[in-house]
C-alpha positions as CSV (number, residue, x, y, z in Angstrom):
1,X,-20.9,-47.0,-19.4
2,X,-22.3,-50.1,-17.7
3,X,-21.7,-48.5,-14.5
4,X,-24.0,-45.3,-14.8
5,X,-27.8,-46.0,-12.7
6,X,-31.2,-45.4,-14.9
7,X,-31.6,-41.6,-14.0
8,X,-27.4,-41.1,-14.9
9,X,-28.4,-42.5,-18.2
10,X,-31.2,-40.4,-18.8
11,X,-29.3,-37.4,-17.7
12,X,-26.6,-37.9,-20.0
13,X,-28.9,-38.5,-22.8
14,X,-30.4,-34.8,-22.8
15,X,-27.9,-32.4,-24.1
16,X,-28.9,-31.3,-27.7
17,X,-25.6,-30.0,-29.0
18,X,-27.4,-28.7,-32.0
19,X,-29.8,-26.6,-29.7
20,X,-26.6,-25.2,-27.3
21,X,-24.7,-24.2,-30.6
22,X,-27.3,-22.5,-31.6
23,X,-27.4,-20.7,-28.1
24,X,-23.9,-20.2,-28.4
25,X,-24.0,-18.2,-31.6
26,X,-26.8,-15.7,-30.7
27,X,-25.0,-15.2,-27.6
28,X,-21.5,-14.5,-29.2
29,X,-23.2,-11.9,-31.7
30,X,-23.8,-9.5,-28.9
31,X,-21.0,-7.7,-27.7
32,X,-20.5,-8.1,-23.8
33,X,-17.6,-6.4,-23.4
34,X,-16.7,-5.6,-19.5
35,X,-17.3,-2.1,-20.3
36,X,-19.9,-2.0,-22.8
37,X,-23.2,-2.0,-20.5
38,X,-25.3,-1.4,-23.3
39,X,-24.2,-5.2,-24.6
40,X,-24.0,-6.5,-21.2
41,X,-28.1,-5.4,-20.4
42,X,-28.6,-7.4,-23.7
43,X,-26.7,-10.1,-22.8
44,X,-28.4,-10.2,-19.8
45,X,-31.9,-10.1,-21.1
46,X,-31.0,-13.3,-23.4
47,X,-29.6,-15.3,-20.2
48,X,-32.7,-14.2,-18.1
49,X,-34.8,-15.4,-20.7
50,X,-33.0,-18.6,-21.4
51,X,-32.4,-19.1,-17.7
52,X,-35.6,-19.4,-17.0
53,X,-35.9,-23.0,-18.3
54,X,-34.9,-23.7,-15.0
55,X,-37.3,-24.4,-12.0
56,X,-36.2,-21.0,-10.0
57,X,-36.3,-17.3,-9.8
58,X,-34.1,-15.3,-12.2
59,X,-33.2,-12.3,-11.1
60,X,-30.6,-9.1,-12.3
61,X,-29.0,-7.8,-9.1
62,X,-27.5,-4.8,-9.0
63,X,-23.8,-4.2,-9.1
64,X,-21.5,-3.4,-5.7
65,X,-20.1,0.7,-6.0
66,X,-16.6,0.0,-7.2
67,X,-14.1,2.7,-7.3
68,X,-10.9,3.4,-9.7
69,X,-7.5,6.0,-9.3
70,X,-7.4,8.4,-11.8
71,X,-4.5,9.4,-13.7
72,X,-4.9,12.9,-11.6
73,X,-5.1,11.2,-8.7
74,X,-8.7,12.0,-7.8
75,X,-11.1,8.7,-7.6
76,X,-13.9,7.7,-9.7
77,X,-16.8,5.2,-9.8
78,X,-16.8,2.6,-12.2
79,X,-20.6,1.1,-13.7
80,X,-20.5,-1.9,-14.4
81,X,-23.6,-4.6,-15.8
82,X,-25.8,-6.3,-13.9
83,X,-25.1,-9.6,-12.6
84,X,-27.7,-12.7,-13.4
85,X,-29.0,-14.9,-10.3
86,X,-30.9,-17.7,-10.7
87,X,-32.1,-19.6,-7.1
88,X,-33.7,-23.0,-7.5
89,X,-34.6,-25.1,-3.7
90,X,-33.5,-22.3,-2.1
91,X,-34.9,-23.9,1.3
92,X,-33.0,-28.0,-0.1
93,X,-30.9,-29.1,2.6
94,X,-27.8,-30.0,-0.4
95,X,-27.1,-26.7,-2.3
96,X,-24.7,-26.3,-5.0
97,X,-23.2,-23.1,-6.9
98,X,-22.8,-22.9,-10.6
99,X,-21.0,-19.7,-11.8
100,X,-20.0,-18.1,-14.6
101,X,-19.2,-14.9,-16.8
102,X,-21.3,-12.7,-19.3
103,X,-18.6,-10.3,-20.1
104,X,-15.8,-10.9,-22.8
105,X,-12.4,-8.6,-23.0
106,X,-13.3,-7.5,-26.3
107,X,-14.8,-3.8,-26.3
108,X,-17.3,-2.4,-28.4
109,X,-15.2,-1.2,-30.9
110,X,-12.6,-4.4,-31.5
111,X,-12.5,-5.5,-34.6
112,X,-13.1,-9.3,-33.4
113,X,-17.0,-9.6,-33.4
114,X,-18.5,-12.4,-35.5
115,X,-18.0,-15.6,-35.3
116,X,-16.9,-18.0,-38.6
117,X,-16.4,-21.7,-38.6
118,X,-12.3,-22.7,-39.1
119,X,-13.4,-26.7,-40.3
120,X,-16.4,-27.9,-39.3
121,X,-15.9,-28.8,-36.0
122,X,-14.5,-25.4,-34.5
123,X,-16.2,-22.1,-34.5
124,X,-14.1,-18.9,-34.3
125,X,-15.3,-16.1,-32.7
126,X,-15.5,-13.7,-29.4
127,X,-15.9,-15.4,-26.3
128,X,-16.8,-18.9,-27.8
129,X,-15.3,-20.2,-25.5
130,X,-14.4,-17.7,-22.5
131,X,-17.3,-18.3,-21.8
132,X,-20.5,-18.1,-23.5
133,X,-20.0,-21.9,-24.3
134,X,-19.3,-22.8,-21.2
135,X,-22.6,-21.3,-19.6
136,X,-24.6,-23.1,-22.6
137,X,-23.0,-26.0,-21.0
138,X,-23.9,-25.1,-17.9
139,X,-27.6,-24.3,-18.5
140,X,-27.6,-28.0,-20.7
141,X,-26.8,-29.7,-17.8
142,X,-29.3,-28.3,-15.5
143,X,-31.5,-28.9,-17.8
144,X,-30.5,-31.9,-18.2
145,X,-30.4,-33.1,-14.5
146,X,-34.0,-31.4,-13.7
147,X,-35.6,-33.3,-17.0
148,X,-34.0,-36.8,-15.2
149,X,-35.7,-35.9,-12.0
150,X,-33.4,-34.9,-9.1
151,X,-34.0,-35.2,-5.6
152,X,-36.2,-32.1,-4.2
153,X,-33.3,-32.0,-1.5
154,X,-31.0,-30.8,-4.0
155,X,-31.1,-26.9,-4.5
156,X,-28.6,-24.7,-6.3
157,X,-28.0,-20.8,-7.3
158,X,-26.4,-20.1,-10.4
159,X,-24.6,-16.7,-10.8
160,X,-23.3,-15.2,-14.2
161,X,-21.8,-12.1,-13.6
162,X,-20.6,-9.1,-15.7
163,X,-17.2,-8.3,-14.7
164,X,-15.5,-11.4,-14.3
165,X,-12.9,-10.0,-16.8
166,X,-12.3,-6.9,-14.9
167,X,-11.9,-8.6,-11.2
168,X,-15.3,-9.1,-10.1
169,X,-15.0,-6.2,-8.3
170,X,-18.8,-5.3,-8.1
171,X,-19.9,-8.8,-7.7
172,X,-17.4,-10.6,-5.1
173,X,-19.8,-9.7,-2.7
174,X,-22.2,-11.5,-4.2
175,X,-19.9,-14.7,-4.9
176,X,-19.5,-14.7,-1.3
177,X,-23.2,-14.3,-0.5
178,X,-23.8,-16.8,-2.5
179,X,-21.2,-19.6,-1.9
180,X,-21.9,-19.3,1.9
181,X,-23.5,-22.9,2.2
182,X,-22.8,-24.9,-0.4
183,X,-21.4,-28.1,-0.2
184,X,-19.4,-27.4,-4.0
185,X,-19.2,-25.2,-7.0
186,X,-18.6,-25.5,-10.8
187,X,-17.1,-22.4,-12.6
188,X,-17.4,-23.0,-16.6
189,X,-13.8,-20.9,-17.4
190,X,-13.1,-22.9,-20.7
191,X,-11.0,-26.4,-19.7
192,X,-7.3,-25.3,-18.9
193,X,-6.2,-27.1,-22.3
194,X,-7.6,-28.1,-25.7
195,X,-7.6,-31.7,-24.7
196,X,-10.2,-31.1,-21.7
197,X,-7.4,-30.8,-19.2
198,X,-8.7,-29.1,-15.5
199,X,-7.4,-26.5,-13.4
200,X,-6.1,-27.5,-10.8
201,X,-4.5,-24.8,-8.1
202,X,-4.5,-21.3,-9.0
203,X,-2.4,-18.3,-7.5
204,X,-3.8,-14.7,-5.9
205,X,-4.1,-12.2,-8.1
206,X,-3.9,-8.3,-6.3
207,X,-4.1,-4.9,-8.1
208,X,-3.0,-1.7,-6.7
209,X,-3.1,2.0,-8.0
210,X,-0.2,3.7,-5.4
211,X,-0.7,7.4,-5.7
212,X,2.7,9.9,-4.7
213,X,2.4,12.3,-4.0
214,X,5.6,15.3,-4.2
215,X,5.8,19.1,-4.7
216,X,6.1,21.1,-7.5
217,X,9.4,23.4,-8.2
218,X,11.2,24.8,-11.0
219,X,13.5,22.1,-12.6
220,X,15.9,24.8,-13.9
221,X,15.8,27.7,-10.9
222,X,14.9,25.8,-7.4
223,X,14.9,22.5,-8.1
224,X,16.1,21.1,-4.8
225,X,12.8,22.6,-3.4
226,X,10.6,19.8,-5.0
227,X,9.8,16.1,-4.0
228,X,9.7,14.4,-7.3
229,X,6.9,11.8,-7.3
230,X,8.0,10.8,-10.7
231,X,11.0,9.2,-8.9
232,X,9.7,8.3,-5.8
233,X,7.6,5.9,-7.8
234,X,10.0,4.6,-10.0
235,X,12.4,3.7,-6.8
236,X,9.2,2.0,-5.5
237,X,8.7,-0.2,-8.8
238,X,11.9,-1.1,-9.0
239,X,12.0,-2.4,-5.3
240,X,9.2,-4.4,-5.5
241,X,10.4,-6.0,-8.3
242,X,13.7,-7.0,-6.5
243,X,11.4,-8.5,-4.0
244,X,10.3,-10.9,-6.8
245,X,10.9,-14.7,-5.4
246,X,9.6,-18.1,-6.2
247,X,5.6,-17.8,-4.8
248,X,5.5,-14.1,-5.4
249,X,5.3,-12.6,-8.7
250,X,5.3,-8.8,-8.8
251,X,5.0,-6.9,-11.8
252,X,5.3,-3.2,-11.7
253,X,3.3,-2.9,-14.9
254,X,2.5,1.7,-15.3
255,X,3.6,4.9,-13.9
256,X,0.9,8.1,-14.5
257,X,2.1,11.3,-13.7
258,X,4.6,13.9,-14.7
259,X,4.2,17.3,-16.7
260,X,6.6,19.5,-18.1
261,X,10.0,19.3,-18.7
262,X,11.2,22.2,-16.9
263,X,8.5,20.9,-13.6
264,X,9.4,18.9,-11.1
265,X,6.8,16.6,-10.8
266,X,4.4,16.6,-7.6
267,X,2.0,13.6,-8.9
268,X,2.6,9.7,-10.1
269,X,0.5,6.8,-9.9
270,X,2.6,3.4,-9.7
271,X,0.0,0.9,-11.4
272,X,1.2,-2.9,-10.0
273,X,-0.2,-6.4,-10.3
274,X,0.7,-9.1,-7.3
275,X,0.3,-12.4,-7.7
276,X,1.1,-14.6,-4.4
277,X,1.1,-18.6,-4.8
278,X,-0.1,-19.4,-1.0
279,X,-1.9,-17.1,1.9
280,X,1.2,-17.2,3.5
281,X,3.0,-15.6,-0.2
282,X,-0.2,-13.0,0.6
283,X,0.4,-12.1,3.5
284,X,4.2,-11.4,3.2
285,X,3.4,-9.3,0.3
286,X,1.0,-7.3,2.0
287,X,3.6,-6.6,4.5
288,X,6.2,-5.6,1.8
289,X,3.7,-3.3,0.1
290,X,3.1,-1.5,3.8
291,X,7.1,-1.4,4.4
292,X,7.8,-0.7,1.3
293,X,5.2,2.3,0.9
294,X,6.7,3.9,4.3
295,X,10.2,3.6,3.3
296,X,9.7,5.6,0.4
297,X,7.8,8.1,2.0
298,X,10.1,8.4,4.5
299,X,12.9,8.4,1.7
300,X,11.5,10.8,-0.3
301,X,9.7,13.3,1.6
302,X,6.6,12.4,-0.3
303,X,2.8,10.8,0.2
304,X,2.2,7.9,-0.4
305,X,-2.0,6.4,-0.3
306,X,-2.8,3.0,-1.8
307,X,-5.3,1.8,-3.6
308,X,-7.0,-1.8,-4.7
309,X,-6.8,-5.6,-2.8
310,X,-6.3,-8.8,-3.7
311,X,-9.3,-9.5,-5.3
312,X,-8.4,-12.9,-6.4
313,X,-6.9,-15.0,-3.2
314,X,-4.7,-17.9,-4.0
315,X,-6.6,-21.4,-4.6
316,X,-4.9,-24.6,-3.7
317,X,-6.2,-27.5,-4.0
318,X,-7.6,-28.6,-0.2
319,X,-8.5,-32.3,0.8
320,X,-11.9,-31.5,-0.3
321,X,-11.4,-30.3,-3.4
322,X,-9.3,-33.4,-4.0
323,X,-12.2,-35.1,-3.4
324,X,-14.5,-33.1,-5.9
325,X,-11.5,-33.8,-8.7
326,X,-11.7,-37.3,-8.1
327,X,-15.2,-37.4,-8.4
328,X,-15.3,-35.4,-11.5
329,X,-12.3,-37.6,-13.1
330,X,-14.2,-40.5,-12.2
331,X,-17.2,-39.2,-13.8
332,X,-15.5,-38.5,-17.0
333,X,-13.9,-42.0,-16.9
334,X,-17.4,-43.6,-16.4
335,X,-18.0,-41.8,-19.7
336,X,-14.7,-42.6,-21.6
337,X,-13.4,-39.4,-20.9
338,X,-9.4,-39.1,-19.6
339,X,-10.0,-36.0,-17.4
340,X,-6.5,-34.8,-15.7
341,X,-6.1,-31.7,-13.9
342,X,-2.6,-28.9,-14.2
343,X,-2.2,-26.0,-11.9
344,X,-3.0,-22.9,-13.4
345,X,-1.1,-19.2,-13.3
346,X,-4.2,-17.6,-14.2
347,X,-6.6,-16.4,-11.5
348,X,-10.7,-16.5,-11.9
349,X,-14.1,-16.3,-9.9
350,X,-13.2,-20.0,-8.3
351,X,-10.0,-18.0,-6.5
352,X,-13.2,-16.1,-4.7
353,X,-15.2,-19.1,-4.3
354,X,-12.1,-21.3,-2.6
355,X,-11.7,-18.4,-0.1
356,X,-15.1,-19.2,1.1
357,X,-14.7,-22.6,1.7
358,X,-16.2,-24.1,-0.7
359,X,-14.4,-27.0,-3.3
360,X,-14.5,-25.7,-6.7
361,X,-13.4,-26.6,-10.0
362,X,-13.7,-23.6,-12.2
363,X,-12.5,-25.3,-15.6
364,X,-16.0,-27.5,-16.5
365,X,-16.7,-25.3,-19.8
366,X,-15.7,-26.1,-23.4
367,X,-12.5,-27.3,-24.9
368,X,-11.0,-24.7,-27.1
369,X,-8.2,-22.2,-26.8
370,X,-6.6,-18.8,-27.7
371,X,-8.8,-16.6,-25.4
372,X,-8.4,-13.1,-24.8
373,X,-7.4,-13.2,-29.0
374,X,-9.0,-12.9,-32.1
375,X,-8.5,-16.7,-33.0
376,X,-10.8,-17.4,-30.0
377,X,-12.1,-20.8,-30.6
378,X,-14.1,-23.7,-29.1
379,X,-14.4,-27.4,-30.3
380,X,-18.1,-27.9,-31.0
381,X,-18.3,-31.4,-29.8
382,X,-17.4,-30.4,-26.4
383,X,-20.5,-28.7,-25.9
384,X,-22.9,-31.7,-25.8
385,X,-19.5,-33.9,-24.2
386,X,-18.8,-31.1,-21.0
387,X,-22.7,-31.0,-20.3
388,X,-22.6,-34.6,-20.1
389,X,-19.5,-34.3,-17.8
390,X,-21.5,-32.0,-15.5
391,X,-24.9,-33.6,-15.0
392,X,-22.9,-36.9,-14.4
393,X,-20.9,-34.8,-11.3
394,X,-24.0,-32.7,-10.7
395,X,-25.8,-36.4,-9.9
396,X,-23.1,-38.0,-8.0
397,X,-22.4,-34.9,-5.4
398,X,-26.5,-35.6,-4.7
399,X,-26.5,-39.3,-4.5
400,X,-23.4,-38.4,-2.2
401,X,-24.8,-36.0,-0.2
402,X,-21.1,-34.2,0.1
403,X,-17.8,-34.5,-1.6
């Protein structure tokens, strides 16, 4: 370490890893689920609280109106949490984003909701590490770099939002809003694998609700008089799954609709994820989905109305977030840390912050693994090790003054 300066020292000195365990369990005993807003306003409440450590202004901003297809077809509005903002400098000239995610996949009623220790250095439980121990990392090392006495010209906003697990649907406004600026961003996802391992490029993620819509006749009597939806959506599925190449994964994934046997069905819903490798893979699949839509309509003598976006657009790694992986490799190297990054076929809130922009790396939370599961778990000695790694960047970018 005998190339870190006096205020890289001190900074790196500061996580307690006792104290951000200890945040990390009262966190993980409330259940955030993406749809339990009841456990999200609590969650909230506890980040707002220990959020304001920080030199800023905490606020809980409401969440964008976000609409969902039915399985009648008719559309609906989802609630969703609150989203935590934190603004610290706002008026600095060097601003920086920090994001992460309150909400966990696990609903109020799964059975996975306490945590238990596997040995003594890993701790089981629901959203460990995905991501309530990433955002104690997070908070550690602002804490950490404030307490060593940054530069009034650095400012930041940190944003931890609620539906992260659901598509940031009501808060990608807000990721923009807030990205719109800043010179780079840390997302504290858990790393990509146990060993510490980053993410490097990510692909687009789109999902779409495609309501048909046919008409109704007597399956037995006067059949040829109806427009079955049911099949209509079903040829649809299947040709966008031929369309399936290397860069474009489609996956026809739920068909609602139907009624009686004896019915010829007027009304299906063709549920479909997209996930696109490049803009270019994104736009070509946006084109198939509008052929493809009118061909069937057209084919069919049916309807056909889509709903949903890509939500998540494809991140590859640009020259400048080259640059902000270099820097955070060298960091860890400077602390005897082998930091590599691997490409990623998962999609996350740094997809939204790329499309800004902005050089992200989204993978600066804890080591652990088996997320989305019941055997959940984070290595506890990556708390105090991944704060370290992030006031050491968080320092660098500053003396820097870019990436």
């Amino acid at each position: 370490m005998n190339s870190l300066s006096a205020i890289e020292r001190d900074a790196i000195a500061q996580p307690d890893q006792g104290a951000m365990l200890a945040r990390v369990l009262d966190w993980a005993a409330v259940n955030s689920g993406s749809r339990n807003l009841d456990g999200l306003a609590q969650m909230g409440s506890l980040l707002a609280d220990a959020f304001a450590s920080l030199p800023g202004e905490v606020t809980l901003v409401e969440p964008a109106p976000v609409t969902a297809v039915r399985t009648d077809g008719s559309h609906e509005q989802i609630a969703h949490g609150r989203h935590l903002v934190v603004r610290v400098r706002p008026q600095a000239r060097l601003r920086l984003l920090f994001t992460g995610h309150m909400d966990t996949v696990f609903p109020a009623d799964h059975t996975f909701q306490a945590c238990r220790w596997l040995d003594e250095g890993t701790l089981n439980g629901p959203g460990v590490a995905d991501m309530k121990g990433g955002i104690a990392v997070m908070l550690a090392a602002l804490e950490a770099v404030e307490a060593a006495g940054v530069s009034p010209e650095f400012g930041y906003d940190v944003l931890i939002n609620s539906d992260e697990e659901v598509g940031s649907l009501s808060s990608s406004s807000l990721i923009a809003e807030l990205a719109a600026g800043k010179v780079a961003a840390l997302t504290y996802e858990p790393s990509a694998l146990p060993d510490g391992t980053l993410a490097g490029a990510r692909p687009g993620s789109g999902n779409f609700s495609i309501t048909i819509r046919g008409r109704a006749a007597h399956a037995g009597r006067n059949p040829e008089d109806g427009r079955n939806a049911i099949v209509a959506a079903a040829d649809l599925a299947l040709r966008l799954k031929a369309a399936v190449r290397p860069g474009l994964a489609i996956n026809p994934a739920k068909i609602d609709g139907g009624s009686g046997n004896n019915v010829v069905p007027d009304l299906a819903i063709l549920r479909v994820n997209i996930r696109p490798k490049t803009l270019e893979d994104q736009q070509a699949a946006t084109t198939l989905l509008h052929d493809l839509t009118f061909d069937i309509a057209m084919a069919h003598d049916v309807t056909v109305e889509m709903h949903g976006a890509f939500a998540r657009p494809p991140k590859p790694v640009d020259a400048a977030a080259a640059r902000l992986f270099a820097l955070v490799e060298q960091a860890g190297a400077d602390l005897g840390l082998a930091i590599t990054r691997k490409d990623s076929g998962g999609v996350c809130d740094g997809n939204n912050i790329a499309a800004c922009g902005v050089p992200v790396i989204d993978t600066m939370g804890v080591r652990g693994g088996s997320i989305h599961s019941a055997n959940e778990y984070m290595f506890i000695d990556s708390l105090a090790e991944r704060a370290r790694l992030s006031a050491l960047s968080i320092l660098r970018i500053v003396e820097r003054g870019a990436v």
